[in-house]
Every structure is written in C-alpha cells, then in structure tokens.
N, C-alpha and C positions, 0 to 999 in steps of 0.2 A: 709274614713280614709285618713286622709291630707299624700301624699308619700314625706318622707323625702331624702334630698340627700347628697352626701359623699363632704368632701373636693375639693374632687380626677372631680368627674362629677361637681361640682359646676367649676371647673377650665374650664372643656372643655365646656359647654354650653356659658360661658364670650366670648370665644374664639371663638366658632363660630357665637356670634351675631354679634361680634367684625366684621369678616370676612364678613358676609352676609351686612351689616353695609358699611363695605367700599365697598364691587361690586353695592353695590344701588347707592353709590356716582360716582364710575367712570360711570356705568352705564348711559347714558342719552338716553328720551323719542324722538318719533319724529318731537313733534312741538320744543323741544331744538333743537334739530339738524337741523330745518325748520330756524329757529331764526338767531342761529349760523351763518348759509350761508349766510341768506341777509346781515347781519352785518359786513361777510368779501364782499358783492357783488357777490356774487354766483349763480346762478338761481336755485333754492330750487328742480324745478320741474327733474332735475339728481340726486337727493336722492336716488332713489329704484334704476338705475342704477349702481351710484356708490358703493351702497350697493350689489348689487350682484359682480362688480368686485372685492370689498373687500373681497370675501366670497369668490370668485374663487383663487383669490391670497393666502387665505388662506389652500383651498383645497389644491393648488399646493407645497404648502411649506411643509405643512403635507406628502403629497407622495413624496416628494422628500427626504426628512429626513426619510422618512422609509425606497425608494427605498436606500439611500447610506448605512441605516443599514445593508439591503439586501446584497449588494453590499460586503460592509466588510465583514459582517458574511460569504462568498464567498470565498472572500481573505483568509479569516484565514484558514478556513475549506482547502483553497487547500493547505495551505504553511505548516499547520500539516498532510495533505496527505502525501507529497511532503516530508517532513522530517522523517515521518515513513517509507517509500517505502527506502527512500535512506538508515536510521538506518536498516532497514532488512536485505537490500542487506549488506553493510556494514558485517553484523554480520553474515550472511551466507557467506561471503570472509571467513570473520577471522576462519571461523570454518574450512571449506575445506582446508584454508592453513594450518590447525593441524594434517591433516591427511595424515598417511602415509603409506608405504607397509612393512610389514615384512615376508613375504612370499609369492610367486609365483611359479606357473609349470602347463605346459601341459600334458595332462592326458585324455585317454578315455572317453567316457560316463559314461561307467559306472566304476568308480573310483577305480581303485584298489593300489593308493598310488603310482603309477610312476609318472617320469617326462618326458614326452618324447621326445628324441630330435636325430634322426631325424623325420619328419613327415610323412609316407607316403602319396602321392598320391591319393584324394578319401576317406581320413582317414574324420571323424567326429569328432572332438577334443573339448576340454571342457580347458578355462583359468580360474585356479583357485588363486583366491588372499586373503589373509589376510591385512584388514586394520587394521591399530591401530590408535587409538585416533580417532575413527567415534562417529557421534554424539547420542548420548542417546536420543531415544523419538522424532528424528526426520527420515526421508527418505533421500535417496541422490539419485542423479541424475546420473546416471554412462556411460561411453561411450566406446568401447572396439571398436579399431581400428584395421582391420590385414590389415598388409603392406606387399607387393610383393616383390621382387626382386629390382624392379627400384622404391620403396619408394612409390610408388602408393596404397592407400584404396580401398585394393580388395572387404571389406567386412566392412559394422557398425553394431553393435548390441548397440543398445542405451533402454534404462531401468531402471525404479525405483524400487527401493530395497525395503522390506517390512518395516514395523516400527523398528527401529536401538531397541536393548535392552540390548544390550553389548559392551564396546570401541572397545572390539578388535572385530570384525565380518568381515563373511565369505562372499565371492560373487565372481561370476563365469557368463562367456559367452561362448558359442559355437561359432563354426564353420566345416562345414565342406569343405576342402581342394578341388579344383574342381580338377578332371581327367586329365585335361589339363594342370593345372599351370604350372610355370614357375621353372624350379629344382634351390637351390642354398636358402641364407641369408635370410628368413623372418624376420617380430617382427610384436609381438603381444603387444598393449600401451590400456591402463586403464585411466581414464582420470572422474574426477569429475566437472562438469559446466566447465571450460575453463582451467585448471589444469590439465598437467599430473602426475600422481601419479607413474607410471613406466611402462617402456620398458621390453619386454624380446625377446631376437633372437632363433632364432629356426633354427632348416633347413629344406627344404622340396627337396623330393629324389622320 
C-alpha cells in the first residue's frame, strides 16, 4: 500500500533535499581541490597536510569557544555567589539592628526572680535578657562580655541560641566571679555579631 504524506511532511522532506542539495554543492571532491591548486600554482602534493591543519584550527576554535563558555558560566556563577553572600549578610545586619533589650538582671543560678547588685566574691551568677524583635525561625549568635574594674574582658561566653519561635525571647550567660577580683564598678554587655545590645553595671564587693 502506496504511504501517503501530509502537506506538513511534504514541506520538510523539500527542505531537506533542498539542504543536502546545497552541502553537495559547497562540498568538493579531492581531485577538485587537486585541480583547484595547480590552477592557482600550488603543489597539490600539501593537500593532506593542509587538510589536517584546517581540521586542527578547527579543533582549536571549537575548544576555545567552549573553554570561554566555561569561562563565563564561571563568572556568573561567582558574581550570583558573590551577590547572595553579600544579600545575606546585608539582611542578617538589617535583622540584628531590630533587636533590642527590654529587660535585664543578674540573678543566681537558680532563679528566684532577683536582681543582684552587689555581687559577691566567688558568687556564680546568671545574666538574664529579654530581647524584643529577635528573629522568628532563625538562631542568633550572642556574645556576653564581663568587664572588670579597669574595662578589661575578665570573662566571654559566646553561643548560639536554639531556633528563635517568639519575637520577644529569653536568653542568659553565666559567670562565676573569681575569689580574687578586683572590688568596685563591673558591667556585664550582650552583644549580637558586632552589635551591642546592652550594658548593665553591677558591683562586686
């Protein structure tokens, strides 16, 4: 049974004899191209050579155009690194600068709702802060600084807080006060990545 065809396939079979059609014509054999040379005064017998450098210069064009694909795709790929890293940080500035303290005090270990001021000597104490506006769904990075007498960091306690699930949330650092220290003006400073959030003075006796 004779197979009949569509408008649609008659179009694209034209098309490509059309196609196979002209690369026959650019196409030439190698007694044409033997021909050709004497004709410009050539010595025929550098055909197979110069056909391999044609073919190496072709090679090299081909890897070259894909190496500077390579290349860009490179570029891009670091400069949307590069603008997310920076959008991140950016957007963890803007968050830490929302945050603020609405309450602070030193207090025992085990909490019984004071605030203590003065400290004794030897005492194990607990800085307890309320933040407000902390971030929902994310951790923060927190820094609790105790400063001596002459402004000096006797003591860091640096820590990440567990996963935030309420603006206003709670968080606290120890210390305990050495035997030795120095009597007179402490402060105890809070501090988010490079942010202080607040001071509080105490004394130690």
């Amino acid at each position: 049974m004779e197979r009949r065809l569509t408008t649609q396939q008659l179009e694209l079979i034209v098309g490509e004899v059309e196609r196979l059609a002209n690369r026959q014509q650019d196409e030439l054999d190698r007694s044409e191209v033997e021909k050709i040379l004497q004709e410009l005064n050539l010595p025929p017998e550098l055909l197979d050579e110069a056909m391999i450098q044609v073919q190496r210069k072709e090679a090299l064009a081909k890897q070259r155009n894909r190496n500077i694909g390579i290349a860009i795709g490179g570029v891009t790929a670091l400069v949307m690194l590069v603008a997310g890293t920076s959008l991140f940080f950016q957007n963890k500035a803007s968050t830490i600068a929302k945050i603020s303290v609405s309450q602070d005090r030193i207090s025992f270990v085990r909490d019984g709702g004071e605030n203590l001021n003065p400290v004794a000597k030897g005492a194990e104490i607990v800085y307890r802060v309320t933040l407000n506006d902390a971030p929902v769904g994310e951790t923060l990075n927190l820094t609790c600084n105790w400063l001596d007498v002459a402004g000096k960091v006797a003591h860091t306690n640096r820590y990440e807080t567990k996963n935030i699930t309420t603006p206003v949330w709670n968080t606290a650092c120890r210390y305990q006060i050495p035997l030795d220290a120095s009597s007179g003006a402490w402060k105890v400073e809070i501090r988010a990545g490079d942010r202080s959030l607040k001071q509080m003075p105490f004394e130690v006796k």
